[in-house]
Backbone and ligand atoms as CSV (ligand in chain L), in Angstrom:
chain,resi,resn,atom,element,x,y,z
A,1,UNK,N,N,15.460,10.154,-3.410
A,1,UNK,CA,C,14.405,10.273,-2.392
A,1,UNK,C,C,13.891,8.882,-2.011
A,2,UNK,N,N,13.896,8.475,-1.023
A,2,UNK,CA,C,13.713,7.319,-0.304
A,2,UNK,C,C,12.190,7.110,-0.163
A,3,UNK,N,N,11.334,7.820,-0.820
A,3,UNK,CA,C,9.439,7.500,-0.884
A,3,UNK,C,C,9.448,7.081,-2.297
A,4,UNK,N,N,10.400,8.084,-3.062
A,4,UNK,CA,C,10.242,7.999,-4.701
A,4,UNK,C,C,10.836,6.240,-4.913
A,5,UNK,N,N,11.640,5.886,-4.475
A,5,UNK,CA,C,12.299,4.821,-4.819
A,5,UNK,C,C,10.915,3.410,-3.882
A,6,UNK,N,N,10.589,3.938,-3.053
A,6,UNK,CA,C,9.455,2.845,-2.399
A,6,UNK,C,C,8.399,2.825,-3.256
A,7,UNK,N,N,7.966,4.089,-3.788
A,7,UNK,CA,C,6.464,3.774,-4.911
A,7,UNK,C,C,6.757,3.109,-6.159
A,8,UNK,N,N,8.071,3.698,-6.978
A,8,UNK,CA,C,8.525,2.896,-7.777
A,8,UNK,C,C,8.236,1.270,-7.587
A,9,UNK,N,N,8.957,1.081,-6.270
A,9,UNK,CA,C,8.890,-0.529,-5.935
A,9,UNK,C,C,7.550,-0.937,-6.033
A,10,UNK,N,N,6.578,-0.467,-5.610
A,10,UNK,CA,C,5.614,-0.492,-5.403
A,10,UNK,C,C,3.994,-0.719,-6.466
A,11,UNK,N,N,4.650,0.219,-7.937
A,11,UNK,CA,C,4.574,0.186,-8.773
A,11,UNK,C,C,4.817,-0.723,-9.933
A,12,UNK,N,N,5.950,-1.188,-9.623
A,12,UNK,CA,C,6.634,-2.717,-10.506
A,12,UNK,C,C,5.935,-3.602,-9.767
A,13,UNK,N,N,6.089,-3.800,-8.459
A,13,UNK,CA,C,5.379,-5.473,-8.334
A,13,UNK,C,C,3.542,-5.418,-8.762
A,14,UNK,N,N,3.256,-4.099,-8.671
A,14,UNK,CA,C,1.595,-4.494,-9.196
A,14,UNK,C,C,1.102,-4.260,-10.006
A,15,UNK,N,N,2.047,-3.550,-11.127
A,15,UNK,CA,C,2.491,-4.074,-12.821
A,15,UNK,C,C,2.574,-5.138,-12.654
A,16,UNK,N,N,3.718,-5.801,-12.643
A,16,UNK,CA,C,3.834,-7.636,-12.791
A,16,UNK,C,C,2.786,-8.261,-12.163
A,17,UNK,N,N,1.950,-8.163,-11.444
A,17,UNK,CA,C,0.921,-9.038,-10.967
A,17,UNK,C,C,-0.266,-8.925,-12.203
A,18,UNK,N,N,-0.367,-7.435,-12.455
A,18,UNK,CA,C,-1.270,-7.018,-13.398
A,18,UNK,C,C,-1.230,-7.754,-14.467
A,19,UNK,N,N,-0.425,-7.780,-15.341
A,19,UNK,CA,C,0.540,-8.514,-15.995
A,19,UNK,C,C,-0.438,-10.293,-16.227
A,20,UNK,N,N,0.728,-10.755,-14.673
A,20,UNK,CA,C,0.421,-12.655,-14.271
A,20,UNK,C,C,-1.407,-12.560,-14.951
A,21,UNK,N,N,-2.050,-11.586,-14.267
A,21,UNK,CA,C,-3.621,-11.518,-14.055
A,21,UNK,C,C,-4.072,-11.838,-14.785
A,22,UNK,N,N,-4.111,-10.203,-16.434
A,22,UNK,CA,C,-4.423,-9.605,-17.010
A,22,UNK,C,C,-5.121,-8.661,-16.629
A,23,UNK,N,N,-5.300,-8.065,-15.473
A,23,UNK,CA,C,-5.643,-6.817,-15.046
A,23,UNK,C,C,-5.379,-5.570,-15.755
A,24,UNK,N,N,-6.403,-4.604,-15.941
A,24,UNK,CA,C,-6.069,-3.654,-17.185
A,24,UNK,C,C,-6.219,-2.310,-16.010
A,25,UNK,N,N,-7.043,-2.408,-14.577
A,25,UNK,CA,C,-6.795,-1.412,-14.596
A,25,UNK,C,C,-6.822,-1.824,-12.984
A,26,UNK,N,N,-6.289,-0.513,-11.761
A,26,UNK,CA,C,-5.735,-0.348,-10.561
A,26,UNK,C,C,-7.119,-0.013,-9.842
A,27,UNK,N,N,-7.616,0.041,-8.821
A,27,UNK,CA,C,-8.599,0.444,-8.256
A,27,UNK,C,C,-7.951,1.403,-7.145
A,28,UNK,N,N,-7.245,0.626,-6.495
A,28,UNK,CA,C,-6.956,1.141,-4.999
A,28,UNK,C,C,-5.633,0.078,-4.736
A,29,UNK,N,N,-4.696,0.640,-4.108
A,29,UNK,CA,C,-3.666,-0.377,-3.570
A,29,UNK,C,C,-3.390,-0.084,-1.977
A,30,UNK,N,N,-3.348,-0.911,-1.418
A,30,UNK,CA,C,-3.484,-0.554,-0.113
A,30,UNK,C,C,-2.312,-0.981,0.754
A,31,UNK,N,N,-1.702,-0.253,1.835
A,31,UNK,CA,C,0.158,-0.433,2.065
A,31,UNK,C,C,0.485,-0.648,3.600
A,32,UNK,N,N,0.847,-1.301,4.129
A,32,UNK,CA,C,1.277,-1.546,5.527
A,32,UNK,C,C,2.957,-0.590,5.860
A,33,UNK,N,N,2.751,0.436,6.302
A,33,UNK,CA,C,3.795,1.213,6.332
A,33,UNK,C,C,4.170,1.028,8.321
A,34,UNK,N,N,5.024,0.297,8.442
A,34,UNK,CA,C,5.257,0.754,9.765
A,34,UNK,C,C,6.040,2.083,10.137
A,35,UNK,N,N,5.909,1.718,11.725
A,35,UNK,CA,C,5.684,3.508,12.208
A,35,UNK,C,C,7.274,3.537,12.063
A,36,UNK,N,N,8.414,2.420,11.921
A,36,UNK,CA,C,9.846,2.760,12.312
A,36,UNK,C,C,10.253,2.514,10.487
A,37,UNK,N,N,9.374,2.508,9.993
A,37,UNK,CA,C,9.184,2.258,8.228
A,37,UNK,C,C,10.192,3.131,7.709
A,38,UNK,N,N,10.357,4.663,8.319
A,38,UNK,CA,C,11.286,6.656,7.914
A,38,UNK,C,C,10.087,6.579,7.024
A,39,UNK,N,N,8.989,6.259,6.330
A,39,UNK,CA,C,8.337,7.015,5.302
A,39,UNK,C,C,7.109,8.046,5.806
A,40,UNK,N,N,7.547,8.984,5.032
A,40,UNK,CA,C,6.514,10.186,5.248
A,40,UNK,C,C,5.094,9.833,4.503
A,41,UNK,N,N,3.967,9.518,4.828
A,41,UNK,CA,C,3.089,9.656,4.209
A,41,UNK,C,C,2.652,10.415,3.104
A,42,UNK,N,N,2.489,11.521,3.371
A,42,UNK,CA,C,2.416,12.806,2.439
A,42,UNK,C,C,3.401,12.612,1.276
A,43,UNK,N,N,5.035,12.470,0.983
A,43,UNK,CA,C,5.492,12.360,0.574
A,43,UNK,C,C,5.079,11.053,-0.306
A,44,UNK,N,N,4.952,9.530,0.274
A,44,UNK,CA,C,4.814,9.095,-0.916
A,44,UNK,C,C,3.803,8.725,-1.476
A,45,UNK,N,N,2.379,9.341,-0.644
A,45,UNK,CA,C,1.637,9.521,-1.633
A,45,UNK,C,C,1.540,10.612,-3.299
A,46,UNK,N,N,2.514,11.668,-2.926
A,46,UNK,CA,C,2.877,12.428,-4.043
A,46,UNK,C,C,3.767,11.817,-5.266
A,47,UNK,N,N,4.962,10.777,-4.497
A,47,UNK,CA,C,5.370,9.885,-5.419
A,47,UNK,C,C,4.908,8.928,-5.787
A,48,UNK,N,N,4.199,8.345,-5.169
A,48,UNK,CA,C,3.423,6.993,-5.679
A,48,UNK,C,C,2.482,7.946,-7.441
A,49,UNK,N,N,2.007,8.913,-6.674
A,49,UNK,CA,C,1.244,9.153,-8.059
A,49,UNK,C,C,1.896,9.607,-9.366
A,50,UNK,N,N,3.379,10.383,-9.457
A,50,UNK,CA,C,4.201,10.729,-10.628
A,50,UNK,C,C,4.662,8.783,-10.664
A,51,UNK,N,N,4.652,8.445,-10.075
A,51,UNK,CA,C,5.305,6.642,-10.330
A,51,UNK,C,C,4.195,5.860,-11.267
A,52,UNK,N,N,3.160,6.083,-11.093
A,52,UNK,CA,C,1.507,5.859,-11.539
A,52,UNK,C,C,1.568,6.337,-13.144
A,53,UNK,N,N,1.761,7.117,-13.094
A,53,UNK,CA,C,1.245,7.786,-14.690
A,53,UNK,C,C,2.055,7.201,-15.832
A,54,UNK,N,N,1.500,6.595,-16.572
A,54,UNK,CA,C,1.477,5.788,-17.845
A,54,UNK,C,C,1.476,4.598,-17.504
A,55,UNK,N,N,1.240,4.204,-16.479
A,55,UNK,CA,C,1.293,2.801,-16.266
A,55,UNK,C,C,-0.318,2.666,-15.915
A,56,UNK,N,N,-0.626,0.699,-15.846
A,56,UNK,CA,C,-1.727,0.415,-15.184
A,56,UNK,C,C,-2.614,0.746,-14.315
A,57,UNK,N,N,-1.334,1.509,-13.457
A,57,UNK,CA,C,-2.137,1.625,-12.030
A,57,UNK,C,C,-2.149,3.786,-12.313
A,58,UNK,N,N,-2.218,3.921,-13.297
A,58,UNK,CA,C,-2.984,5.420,-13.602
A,58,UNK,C,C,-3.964,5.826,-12.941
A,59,UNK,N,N,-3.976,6.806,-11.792
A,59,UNK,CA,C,-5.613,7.141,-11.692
A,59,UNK,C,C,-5.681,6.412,-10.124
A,60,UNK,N,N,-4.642,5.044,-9.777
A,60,UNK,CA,C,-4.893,3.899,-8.904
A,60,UNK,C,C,-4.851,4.634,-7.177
A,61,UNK,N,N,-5.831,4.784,-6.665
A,61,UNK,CA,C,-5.776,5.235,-5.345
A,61,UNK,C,C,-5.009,4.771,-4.046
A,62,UNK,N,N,-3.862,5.241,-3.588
A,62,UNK,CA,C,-3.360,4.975,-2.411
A,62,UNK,C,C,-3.505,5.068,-0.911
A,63,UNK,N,N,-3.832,3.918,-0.080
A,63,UNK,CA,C,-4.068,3.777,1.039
A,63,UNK,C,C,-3.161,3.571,1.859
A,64,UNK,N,N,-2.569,4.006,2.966
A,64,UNK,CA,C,-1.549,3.668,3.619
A,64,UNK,C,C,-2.250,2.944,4.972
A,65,UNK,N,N,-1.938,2.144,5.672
A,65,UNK,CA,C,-2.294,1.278,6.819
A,65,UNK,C,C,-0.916,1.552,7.584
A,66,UNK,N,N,-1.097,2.796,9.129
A,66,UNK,CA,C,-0.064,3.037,9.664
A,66,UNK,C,C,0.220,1.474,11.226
A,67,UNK,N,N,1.378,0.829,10.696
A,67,UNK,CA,C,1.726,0.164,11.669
A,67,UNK,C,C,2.190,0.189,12.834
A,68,UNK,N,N,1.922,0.013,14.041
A,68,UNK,CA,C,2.236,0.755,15.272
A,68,UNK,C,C,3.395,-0.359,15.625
A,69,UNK,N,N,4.857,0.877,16.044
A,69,UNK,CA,C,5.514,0.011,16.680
A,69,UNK,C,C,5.680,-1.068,18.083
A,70,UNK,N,N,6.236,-2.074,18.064
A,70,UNK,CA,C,5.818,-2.965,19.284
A,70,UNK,C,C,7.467,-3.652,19.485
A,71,UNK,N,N,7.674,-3.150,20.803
A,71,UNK,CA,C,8.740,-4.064,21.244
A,71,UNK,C,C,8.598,-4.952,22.628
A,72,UNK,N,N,9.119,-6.391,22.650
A,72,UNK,CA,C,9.006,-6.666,23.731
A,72,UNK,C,C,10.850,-7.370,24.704
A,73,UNK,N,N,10.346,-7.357,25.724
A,73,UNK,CA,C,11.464,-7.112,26.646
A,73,UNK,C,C,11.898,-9.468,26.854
A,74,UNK,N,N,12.778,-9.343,26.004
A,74,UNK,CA,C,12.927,-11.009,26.430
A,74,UNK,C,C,12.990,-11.334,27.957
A,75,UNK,N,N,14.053,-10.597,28.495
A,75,UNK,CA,C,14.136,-10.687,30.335
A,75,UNK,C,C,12.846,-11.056,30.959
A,76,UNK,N,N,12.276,-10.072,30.900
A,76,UNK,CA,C,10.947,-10.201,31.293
A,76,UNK,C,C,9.343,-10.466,30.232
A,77,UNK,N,N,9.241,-10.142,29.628
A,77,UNK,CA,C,8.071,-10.456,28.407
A,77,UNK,C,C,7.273,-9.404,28.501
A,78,UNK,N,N,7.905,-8.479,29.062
A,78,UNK,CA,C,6.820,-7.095,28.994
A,78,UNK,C,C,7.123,-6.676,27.655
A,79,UNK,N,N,5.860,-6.414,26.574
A,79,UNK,CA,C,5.264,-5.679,25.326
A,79,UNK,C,C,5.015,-4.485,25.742
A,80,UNK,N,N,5.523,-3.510,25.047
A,80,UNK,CA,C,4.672,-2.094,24.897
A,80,UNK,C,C,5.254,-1.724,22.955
A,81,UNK,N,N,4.115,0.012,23.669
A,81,UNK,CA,C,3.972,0.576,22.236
A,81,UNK,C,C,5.658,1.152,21.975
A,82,UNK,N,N,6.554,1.656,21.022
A,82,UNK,CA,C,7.977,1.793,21.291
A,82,UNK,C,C,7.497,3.318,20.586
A,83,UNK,N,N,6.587,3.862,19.861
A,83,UNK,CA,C,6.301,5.219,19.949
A,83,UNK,C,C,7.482,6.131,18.771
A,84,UNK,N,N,7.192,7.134,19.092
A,84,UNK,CA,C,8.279,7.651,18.102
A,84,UNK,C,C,8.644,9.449,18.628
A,85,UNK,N,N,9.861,9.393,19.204
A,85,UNK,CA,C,11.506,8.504,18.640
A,85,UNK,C,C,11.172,6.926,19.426
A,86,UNK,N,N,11.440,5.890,19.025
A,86,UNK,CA,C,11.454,4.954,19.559
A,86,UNK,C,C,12.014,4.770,20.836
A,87,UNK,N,N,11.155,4.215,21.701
A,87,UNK,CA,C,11.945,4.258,22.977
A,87,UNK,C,C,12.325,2.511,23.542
A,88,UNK,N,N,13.336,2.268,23.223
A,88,UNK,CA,C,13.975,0.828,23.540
A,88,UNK,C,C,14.157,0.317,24.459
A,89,UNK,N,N,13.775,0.928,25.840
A,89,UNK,CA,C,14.170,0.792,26.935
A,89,UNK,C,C,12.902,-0.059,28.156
A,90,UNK,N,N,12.823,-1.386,28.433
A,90,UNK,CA,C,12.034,-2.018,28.671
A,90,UNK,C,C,11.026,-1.088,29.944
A,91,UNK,N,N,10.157,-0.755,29.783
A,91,UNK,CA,C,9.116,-0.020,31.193
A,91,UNK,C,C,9.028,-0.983,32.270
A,92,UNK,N,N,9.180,-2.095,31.843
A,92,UNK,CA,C,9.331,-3.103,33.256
A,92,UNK,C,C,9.841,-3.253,33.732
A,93,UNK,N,N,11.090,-2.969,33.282
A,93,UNK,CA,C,12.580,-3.903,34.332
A,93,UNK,C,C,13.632,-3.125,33.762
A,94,UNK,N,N,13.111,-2.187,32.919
A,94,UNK,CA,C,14.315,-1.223,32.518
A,94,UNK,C,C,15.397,-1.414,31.503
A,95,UNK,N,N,15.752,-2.467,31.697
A,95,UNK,CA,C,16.688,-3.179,30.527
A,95,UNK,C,C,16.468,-2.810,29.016
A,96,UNK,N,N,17.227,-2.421,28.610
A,96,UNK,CA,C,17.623,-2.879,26.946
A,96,UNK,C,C,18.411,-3.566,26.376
A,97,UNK,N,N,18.551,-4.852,27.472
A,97,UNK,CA,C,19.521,-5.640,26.816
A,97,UNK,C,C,19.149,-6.796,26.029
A,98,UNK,N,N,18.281,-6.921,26.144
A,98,UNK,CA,C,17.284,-8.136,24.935
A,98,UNK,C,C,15.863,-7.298,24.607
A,99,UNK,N,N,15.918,-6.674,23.731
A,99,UNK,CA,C,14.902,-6.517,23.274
A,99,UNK,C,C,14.753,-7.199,21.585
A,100,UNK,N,N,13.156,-6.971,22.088
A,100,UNK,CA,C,12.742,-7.674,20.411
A,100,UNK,C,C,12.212,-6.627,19.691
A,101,UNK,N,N,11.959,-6.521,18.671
A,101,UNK,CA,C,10.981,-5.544,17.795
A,101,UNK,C,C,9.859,-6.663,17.129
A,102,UNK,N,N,8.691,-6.251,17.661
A,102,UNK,CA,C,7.670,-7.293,17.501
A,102,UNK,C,C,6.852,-6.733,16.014
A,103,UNK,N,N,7.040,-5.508,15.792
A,103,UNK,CA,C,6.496,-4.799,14.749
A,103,UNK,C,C,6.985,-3.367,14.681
A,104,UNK,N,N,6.708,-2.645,13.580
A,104,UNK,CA,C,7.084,-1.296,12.866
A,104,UNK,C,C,7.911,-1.259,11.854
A,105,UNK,N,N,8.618,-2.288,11.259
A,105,UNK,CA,C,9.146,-2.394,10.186
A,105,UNK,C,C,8.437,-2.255,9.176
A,106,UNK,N,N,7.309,-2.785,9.157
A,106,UNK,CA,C,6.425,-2.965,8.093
A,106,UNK,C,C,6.604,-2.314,6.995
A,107,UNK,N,N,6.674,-2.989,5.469
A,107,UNK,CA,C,6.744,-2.205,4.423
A,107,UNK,C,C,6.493,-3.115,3.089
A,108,UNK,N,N,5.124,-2.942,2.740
A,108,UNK,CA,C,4.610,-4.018,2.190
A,108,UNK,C,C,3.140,-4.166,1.584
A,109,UNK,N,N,3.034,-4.525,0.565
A,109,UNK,CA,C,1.298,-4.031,-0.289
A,109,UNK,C,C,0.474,-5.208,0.328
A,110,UNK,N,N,-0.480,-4.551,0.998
A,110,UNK,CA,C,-1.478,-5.564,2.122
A,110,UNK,C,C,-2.036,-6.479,1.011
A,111,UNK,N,N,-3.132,-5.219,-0.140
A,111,UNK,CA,C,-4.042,-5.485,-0.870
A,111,UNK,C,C,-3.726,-4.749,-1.876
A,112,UNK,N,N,-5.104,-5.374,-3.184
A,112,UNK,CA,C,-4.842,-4.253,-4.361
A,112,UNK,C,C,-6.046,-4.550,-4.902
A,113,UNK,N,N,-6.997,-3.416,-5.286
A,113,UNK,CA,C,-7.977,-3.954,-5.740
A,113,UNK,C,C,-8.209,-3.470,-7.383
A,114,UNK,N,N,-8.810,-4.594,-7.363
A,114,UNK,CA,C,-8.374,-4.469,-9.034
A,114,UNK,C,C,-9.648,-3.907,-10.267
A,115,UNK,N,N,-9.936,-2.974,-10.983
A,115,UNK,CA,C,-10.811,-2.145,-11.243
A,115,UNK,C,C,-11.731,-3.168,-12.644
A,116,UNK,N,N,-10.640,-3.967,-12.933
A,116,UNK,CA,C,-11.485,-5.088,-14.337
A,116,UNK,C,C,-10.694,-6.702,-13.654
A,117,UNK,N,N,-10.526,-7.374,-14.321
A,117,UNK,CA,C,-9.440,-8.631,-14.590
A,117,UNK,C,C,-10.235,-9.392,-12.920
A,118,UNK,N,N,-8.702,-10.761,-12.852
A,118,UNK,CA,C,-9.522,-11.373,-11.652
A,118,UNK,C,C,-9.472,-10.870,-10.451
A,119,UNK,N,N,-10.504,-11.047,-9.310
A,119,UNK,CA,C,-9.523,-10.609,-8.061
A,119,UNK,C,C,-8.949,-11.477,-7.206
A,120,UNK,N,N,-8.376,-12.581,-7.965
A,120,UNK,CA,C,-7.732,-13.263,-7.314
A,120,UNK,C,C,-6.278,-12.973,-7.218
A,121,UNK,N,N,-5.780,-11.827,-8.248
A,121,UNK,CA,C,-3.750,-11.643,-8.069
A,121,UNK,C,C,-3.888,-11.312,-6.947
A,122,UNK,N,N,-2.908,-11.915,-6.732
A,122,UNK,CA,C,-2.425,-11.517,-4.985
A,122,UNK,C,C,-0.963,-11.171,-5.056
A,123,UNK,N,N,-0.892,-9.666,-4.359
A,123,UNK,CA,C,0.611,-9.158,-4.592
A,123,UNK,C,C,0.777,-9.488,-2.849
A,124,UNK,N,N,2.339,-10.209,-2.945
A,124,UNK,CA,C,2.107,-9.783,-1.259
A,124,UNK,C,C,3.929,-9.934,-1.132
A,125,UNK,N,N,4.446,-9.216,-1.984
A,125,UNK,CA,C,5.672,-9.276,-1.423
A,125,UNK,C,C,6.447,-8.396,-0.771
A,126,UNK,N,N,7.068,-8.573,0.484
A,126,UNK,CA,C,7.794,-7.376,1.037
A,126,UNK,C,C,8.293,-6.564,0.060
A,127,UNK,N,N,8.442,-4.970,0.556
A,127,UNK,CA,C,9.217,-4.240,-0.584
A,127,UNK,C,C,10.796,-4.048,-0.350
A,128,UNK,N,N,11.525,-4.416,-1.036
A,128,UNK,CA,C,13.011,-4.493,-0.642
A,128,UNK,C,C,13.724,-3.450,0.479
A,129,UNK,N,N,14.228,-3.329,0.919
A,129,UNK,CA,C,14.853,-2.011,1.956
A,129,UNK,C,C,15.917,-1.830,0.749
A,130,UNK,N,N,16.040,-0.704,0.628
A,130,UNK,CA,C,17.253,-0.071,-0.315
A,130,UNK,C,C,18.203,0.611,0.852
A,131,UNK,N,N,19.419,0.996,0.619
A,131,UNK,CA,C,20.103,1.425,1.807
A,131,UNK,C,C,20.974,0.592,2.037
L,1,ZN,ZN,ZN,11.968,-5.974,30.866
């Protein structure tokens, strides 16, 4: 399952920060999921929490931050929203022959707040794409 394997990830890097810290316990972790991200919300908040139990972040509350997709048109420099199913096709000039993806990938722990220890760990590493 492709949520189960993202909380996992998700789970190890803020263990190991916990860890660097000495942070003993999770408050809240908070997640930049873009909209072209495939993750179901619902879903990995259910895995994030079987991923949680016996570890640090036990109990640790999950926030998701939904990223809105953004593509823009190189030809012309027209930006819009790309929506979902994604629509690639420039509204200005029609073209899809240079497009950019300016955002919706997103997949990545914004914040984490930490319930004892310092709050200075800072987790901020992309989470790998598996696939
Ligand atoms: Zn265009």
């Amino acid at each position: 399952m492709h949520e189960m394997s993202i909380a996992m990830a998700v789970v190890a890097q803020v263990e190991e920060a916990a860890r660097a810290g000495g942070a003993r316990a999770v408050g809240e972790v908070r997640l930049q999921v873009g909209e072209l991200a495939g993750v179901v919300p619902d879903a990995l908040a259910f895995c994030f929490e079987l991923a949680c139990a016996g570890t640090v972040l036990e109990g640790a509350a999950l926030v998701t931050d939904a990223v809105p997709a953004r593509a823009r048109c190189l030809p012309c420099a027209t930006a819009w929203a790309v929506g979902m199913p994604p629509d690639l096709c420039c509204p200005g000039c029609g073209s899809a022959a240079g497009t950019e993806l300016l955002s919706g990938r997103e997949l990545q722990i914004a914040a984490v707040t930490w319930e004892d220890g310092p709050d200075c760990v800072r987790v901020r590493e992309p989470i790998p794409e598996e696939r």
